[in-house]
Structure formats: C-alpha cells, structure tokens
C-alpha positions in Angstrom: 9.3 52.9 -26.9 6.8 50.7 -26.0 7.3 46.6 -26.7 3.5 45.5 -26.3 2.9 44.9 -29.8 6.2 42.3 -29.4 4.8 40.8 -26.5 1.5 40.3 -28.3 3.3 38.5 -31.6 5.3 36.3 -29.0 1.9 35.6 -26.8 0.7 34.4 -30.3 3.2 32.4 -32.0 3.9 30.5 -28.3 -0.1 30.0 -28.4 0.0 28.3 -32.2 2.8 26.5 -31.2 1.4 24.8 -28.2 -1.7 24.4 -30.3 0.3 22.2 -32.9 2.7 20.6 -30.6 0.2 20.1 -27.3 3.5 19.2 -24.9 2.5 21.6 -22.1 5.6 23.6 -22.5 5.1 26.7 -24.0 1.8 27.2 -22.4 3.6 28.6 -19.2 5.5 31.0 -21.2 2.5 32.2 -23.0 1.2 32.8 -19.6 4.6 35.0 -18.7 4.5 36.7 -22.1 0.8 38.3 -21.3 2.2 39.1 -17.7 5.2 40.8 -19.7 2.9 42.0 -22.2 0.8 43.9 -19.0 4.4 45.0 -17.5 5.6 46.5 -21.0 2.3 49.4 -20.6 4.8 50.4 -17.2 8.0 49.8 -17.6 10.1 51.0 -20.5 12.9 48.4 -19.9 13.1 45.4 -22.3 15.4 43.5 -20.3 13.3 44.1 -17.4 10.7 43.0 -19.3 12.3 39.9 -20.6 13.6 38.5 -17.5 10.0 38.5 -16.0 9.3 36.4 -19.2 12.0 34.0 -19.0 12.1 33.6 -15.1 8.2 33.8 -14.4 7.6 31.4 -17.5 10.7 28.7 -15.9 8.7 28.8 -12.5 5.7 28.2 -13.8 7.0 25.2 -15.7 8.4 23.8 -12.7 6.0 24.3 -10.2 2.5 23.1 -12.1 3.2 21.1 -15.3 3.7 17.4 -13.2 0.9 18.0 -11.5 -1.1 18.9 -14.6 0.0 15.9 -16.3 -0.9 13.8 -13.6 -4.6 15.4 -14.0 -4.5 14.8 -17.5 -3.1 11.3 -17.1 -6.0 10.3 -14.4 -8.5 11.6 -16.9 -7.6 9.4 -19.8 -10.9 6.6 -20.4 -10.4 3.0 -21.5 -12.2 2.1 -24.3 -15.0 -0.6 -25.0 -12.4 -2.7 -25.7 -9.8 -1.9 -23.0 -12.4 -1.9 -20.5 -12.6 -5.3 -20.5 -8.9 -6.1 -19.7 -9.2 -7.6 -16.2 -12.5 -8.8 -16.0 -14.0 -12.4 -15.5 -15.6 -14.1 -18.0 -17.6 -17.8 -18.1 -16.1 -20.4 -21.3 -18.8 -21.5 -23.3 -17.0 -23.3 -25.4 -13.7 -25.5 -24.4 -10.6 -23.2 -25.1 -7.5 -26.0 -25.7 -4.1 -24.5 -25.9 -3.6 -22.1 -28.6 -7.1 -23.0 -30.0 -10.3 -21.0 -29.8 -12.7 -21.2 -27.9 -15.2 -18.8 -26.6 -15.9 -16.9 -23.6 -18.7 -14.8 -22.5 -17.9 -11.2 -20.8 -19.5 -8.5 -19.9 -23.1 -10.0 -21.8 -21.1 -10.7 -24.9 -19.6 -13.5 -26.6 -15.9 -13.2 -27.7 -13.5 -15.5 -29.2 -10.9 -16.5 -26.8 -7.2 -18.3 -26.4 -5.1 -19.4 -24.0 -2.0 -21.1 -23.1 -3.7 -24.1 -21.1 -7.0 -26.2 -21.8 -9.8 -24.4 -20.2 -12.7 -26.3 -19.6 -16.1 -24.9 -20.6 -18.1 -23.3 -17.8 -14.7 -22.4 -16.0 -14.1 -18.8 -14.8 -11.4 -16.7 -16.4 -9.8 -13.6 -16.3 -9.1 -11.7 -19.5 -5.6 -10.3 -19.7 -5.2 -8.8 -23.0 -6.7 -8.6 -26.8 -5.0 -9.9 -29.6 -6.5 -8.6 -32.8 -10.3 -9.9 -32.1 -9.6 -12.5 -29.8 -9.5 -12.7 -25.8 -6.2 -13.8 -24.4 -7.9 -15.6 -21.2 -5.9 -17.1 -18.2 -8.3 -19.3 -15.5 -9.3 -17.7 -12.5 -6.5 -19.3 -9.6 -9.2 -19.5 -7.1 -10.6 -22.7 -10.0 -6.6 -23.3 -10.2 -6.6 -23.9 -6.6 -10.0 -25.9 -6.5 -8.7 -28.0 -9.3 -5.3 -28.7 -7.3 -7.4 -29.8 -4.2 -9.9 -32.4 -6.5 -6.5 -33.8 -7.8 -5.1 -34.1 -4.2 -7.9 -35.6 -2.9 -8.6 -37.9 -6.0 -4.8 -39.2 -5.6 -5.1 -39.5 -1.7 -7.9 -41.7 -2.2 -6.3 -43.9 -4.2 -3.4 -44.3 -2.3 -5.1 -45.0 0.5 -7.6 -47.7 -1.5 -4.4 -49.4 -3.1 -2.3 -49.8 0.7 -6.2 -51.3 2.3 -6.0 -53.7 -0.7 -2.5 -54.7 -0.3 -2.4 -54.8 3.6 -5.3 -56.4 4.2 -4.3 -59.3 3.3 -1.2 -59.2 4.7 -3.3 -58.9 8.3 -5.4 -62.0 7.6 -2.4 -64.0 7.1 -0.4 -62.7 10.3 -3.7 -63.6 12.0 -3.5 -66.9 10.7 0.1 -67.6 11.5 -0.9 -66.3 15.0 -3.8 -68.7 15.2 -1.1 -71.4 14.4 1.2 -70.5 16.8 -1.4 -70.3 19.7 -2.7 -73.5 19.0 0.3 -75.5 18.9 1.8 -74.6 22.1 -1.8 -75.0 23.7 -1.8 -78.4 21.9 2.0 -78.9 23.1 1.1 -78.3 26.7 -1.7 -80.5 26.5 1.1 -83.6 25.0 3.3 -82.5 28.4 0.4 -82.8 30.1 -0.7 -86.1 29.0 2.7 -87.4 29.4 
C-alpha cells in the first residue's frame, strides 16, 4: 500500500498551519513530511516512514530554527518614529520640568519633555516617545560643561570674597609691624640719648 497521498495531506495541513500560526515550528516538519512523502514511493513501511518524519523533522528544529530567528530578528526596521530614539536634537524652545518645550531632530520640530529644565539651544538626546511628545534628557558632555561653569563661577568667588577679607587683615599686620619697628628704633635712640 502506498502512504504518499497521507504524506501529501500532512505536508498540507502542517503548511496551513504554519501559514496561520507563523512560529517557525512546523515548518521543519513540513520539510520531513515531503522527505517522507519522497521515501513512501520506496519503502512500503509506515513506521519506517514515520520515524524519518518525526526524527528528521526534531533535527531540523534543533539545528536551524535559532539561527533563523536570529536572521529574522536582525532584519526587523525601526520606524520613522523609532528611528529617532537615540539621536541628538537642538531645544528651540526652553523645556522646564514636565513642561513642553520643543526640540528640533532630524530637520523636524517635535514637542518635547523632560525631567530637568533644558535651556534652549542645549543639546539633547531623545530617549523615548510618549504619545506625540519627545521624552529628551541633555547631552552629559553639556552636563559636564555646565558642572565646570558652576565650578569655576563658585571658585571665583571664593577666591574674591578671602582677597577682600584678607587684605585687610595684611594692611593692618603691616601697620602693627611698622609700629613695632619704630618704637624700638625710637627706644634705642632714648638709650642712646641717655
């Protein structure tokens, strides 16, 4: 008795399913059931026959679906929108915390937010969408460029606020000094005298 015509109503029904269902499962058995299909036209067995099916169609499975669903997973495109996750943008309009501002990516304007005041022309990085709106973090290169101005700003007032307060404090140990070198002078020149 020949089994070709089951073989061929398997092949079929595993092919519809894997049309409806797309999970990259039954595909490897269709494969095995047209191998079985081919082996059915030599060898009378069924069992034969159906352990080539089962075992070819396991191996299969095993050996190639990752790496087809790492080809598939590598092929998957960002869209417009997505694509501009992770790029910089310029403010041209002061974002203040969770108020809108707007940034300009990519050649087009967006509405944007963030968690911090972003001055306008400040850089920025877009980390995700929220409805229509940017969600924007600044750049930490400005971060770091804004720390520096602040250190530098505070060191110099420091340093203005101690030259006020000790210069004074100079003039009158100079004067005090002055004293004291005159009036031994002038008390050697009493001893002197004397």
């Amino acid at each position: 008795m020949s089994y070709w015509a089951i073989w061929l109503v398997i092949v079929i029904l595993l092919a519809i399913m894997e049309a409806a269902t797309v999970n990259l499962v039954s595909v490897w058995f269709i494969a095995s059931g047209i191998v079985s299909l081919f082996l059915s036209l030599f060898v009378e067995s069924f069992f034969i026959q159906f352990g080539v099916f089962v075992i070819l169609g396991i191996i299969l499975l095993l050996l190639t679906r990752p790496m087809l669903l790492k080809m598939i997973e590598n092929k998957e495109h960002k869209t417009n929108l997505d694509r501009i996750i992770g790029m910089e943008g310029i403010v041209t309009s002061k974002i203040q915390k969770n108020i809108t501002g707007e940034v300009k990516v990519d050649g087009k304007l967006w509405s944007a937010i963030s968690n911090t005041t972003i001055e306008e022309g400040s850089t920025v990085k877009i980390i995700s969408i929220e409805s229509v709106k940017l969600v924007v973090e600044k750049l930490e290169e400005e971060k770091k460029e804004e720390n520096i101005k602040k250190t530098t700003t505070a060191k110099k007032k420091t340093t203005t606020t101690t030259k006020k307060k000790t210069t004074p404090a100079k003039n009158s140990g100079n004067t005090t000094k002055k004293k004291t070198s005159k009036s031994p002078s002038s008390n050697n020149k009493k001893v002197s005298d004397k």
